[in-house]
N, C-alpha and C positions, 0 to 999 in steps of 0.2 A: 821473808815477810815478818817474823816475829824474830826481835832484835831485844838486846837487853837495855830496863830501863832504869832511871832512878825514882829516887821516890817524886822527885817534881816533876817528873816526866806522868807520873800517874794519876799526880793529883792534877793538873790538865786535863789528862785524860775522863775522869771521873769530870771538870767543869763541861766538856764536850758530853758527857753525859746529860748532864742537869741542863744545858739546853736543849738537848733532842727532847730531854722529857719534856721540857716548859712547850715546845712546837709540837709535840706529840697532842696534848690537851688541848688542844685548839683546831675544831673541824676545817680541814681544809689545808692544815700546814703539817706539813711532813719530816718526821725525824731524820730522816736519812738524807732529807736536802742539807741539815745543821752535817750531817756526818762526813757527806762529800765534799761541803763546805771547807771544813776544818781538816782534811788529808787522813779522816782513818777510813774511811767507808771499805776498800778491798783490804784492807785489815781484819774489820770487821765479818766481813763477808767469811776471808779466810777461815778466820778464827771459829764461826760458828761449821764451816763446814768439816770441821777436828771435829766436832763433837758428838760422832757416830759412832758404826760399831769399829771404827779402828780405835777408839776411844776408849772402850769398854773392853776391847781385848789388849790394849796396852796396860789395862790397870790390872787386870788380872795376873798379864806377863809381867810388865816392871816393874808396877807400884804407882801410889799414887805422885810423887814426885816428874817420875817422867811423862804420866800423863799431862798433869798440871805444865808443862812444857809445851807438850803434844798440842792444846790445846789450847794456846797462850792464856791462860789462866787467868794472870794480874790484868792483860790487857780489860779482858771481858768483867773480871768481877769490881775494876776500878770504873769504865763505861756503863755497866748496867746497874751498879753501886749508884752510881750519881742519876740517873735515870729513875731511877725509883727514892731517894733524897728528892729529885723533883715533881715526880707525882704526888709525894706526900704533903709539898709545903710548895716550891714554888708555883706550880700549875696552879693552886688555887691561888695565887696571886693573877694571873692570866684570866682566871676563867673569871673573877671581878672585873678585870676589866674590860672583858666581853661583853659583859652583861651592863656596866655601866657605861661605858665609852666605844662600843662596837666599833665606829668609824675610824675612830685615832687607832686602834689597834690593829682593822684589817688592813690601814694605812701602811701600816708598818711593815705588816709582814708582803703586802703587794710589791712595795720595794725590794724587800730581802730576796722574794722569791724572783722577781724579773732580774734582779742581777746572779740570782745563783743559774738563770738560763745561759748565761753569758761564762759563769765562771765552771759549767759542763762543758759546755760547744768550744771556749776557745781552746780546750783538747785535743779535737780534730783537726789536724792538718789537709787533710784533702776531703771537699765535698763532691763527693759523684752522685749518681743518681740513687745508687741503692742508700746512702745514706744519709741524702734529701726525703727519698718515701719513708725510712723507716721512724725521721722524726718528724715526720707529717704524721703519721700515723699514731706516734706515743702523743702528740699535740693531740690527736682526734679521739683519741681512746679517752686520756684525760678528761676533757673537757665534756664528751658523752656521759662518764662515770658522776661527775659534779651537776650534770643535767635532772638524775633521776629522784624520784621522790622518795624518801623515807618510808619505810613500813614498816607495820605492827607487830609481833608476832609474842606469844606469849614464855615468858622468863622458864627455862628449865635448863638443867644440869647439862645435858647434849648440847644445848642449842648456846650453852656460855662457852662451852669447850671449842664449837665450832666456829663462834664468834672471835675468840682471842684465835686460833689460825688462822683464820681469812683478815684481823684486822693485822696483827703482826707481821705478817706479807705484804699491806700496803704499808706497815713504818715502815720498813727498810728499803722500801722504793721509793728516791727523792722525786716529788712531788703527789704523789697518793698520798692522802692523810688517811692513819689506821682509824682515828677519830671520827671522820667524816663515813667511812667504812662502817664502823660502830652504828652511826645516826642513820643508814641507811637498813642496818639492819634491825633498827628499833632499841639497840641495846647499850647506846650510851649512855642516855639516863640512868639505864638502871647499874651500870658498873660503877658512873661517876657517884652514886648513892652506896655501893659497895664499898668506895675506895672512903668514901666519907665516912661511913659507919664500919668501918673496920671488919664486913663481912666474911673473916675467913675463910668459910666454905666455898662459895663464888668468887674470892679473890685465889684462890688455891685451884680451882678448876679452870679456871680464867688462864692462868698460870701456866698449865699443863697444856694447855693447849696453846700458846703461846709457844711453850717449847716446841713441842709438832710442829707447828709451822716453821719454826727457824731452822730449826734441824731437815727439814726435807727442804724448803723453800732457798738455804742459802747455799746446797748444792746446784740448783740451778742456774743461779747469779755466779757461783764462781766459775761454775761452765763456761758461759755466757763472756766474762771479762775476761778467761783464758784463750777461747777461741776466736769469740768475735769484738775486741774491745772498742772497736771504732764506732760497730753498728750499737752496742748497748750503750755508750754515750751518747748518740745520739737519739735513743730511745728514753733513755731518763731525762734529756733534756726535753722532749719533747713533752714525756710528763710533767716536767714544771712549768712549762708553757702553758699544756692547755688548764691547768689547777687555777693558774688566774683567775679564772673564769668565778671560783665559790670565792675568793678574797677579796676580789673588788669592793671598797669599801661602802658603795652607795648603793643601796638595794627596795627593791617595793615587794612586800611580801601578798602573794596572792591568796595563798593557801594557809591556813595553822590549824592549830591544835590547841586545848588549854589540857594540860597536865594536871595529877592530883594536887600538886600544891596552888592551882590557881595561875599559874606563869601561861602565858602563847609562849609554843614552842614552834617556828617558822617552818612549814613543810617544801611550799615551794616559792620561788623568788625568783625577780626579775633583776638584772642589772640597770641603774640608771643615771643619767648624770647628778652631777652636784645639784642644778638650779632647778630641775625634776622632782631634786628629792625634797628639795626645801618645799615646793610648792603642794606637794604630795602631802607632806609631813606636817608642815607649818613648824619646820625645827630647821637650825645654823647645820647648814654642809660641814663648815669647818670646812671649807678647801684646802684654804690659805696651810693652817695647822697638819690637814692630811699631803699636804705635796712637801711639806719638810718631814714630814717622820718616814714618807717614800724616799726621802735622801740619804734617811741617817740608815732605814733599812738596808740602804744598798752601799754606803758606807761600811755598815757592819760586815756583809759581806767578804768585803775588802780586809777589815780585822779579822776574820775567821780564817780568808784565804794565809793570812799571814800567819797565824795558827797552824796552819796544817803544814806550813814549807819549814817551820822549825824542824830539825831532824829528831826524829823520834827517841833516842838516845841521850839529848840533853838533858 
């Protein structure tokens, strides 16, 4: 799994970074579909499941050298390098344009993500019954997870720690957005106010808990690809299947909220067609605009997949 790289090999690495982060920041889109995308995802997987206590007692026994090995080291810190490069600048480029073009952008990524269901599945070679149910079921789980409403609960030090575990478990499961996780647990706003104001203490607990989750959570996933990798394919695909369901770009909101700054913040929402929406809305669907940026989405795809077949070595 971990092969030697050069330096452009990393700086790649670190841009599959900076896209997971740009998809990370957007409710609904998942890091880890950019990661599967692009051929590191059981890279990744691996690499974080080093980073236990074989981790801690090789640095004691060898040094820091052969752990940094141990734990493919340049991999992770050139990946999560650029991940965090894009939470700080590119994501708030995304989240503008959430906020001012929401249709062209959920366009976007409805495309990306309806071809990253195609670029999981066509991994399977044989579909039998067990793993037709088991991505009926990642379809059903999905799309239940994207059904529920946001809740409130009040900002403290436990509840940030808890929040970066449970949201860092759904990035690295392509099609769970850790984002949309966040929004359901009340505490996007206030991180994305952390990350903007430079919050150290909440970006540092946030942090740490974040680590917990990868460190226990991407033992399971490598479990999971070691033993059953046919059925966890088609369980992550099944997760970006039913994710669909929050990105769809035309929506009627039932439910909101108005936040301290004055903004409606959407709690719950319908899916609806284009000519619904115009009439709803008395505003341009933009069909026309939203069916080419689902092209170029699922275009990109296609550049990403070509991304991940270069050999890791070059």
């Amino acid at each position: 799994m971990k092969t030697s790289k050069t330096m452009s090999s990393y700086l790649g690495i670190a841009a599959k970074g900076i896209l997971m982060g740009a998809a990370d920041s957007v409710p609904g889109v998942s890091g880890g579909t950019i990661a599967f995308m692009t051929g590191i995802y059981e890279e990744l997987i691996f690499s974080l499941k080093q980073c236990g206590v074989s981790a801690v007692k090789k640095l004691f026994q060898e040094g820091i050298k052969s752990t940094w090995q141990h734990i493919n080291g340049g991999f992770l810190l050139a990946l999560f390098g650029g991940v965090i490069i894009s939470i700080l600048t590119l994501s708030r480029v995304v989240l503008y344009l959430l906020n001012t073009h929401p249709i062209l952008l959920w366009s976007f990524f409805f495309g990306l993500i309806l071809a990253a269901v195609w670029s999981v599945v066509r991994h399977i070679q044989k579909w039998d019954i067990g793993v037709i149910t088991t991505f009926v079921v990642g379809t059903a789980a999905a799309y239940f997870v994207t059904t529920i409403s946001p809740t409130t609960i009040e900002t403290s030090g436990f509840v940030v720690f808890l929040s970066g575990m449970i949201a860092i478990c759904a990035m690295i499961l392509p099609g769970i957005s850790g984002s949309f996780i966040l929004l359901l647990l009340g505490m996007y706003a206030p991180m994305l106010t952390a990350v903007k104001e430079l919050q150290l203490i909440t970006l540092c607990i946030f942090a740490a808990g974040c680590a917990a989750g990868l460190l226990s959570f991407s033992h399971v996933l490598s479990w999971m690809f070691k033993h059953y990798k046919v059925m966890t394919l088609a369980l992550l695909g099944g997760f970006m299947l039913g994710s669909l369901n929050k990105v769809w770009p035309w929506k009627q909101t039932i439910e909101s909220v108005i936040d301290r700054h004055g903004k409606e913040i959407p709690l719950v929402q319908h899916n609806i067609l284009p000519h619904s929406f115009e009439s709803l809305h008395s505003q341009p669907a933009y069909m026309w605009y939203a069916i080419a940026l689902m092209i170029v989405g699922m275009l990109m795809v296609v550049v990403l997949e070509k991304m991940g077949q270069k050999p890791a070595d070059n």
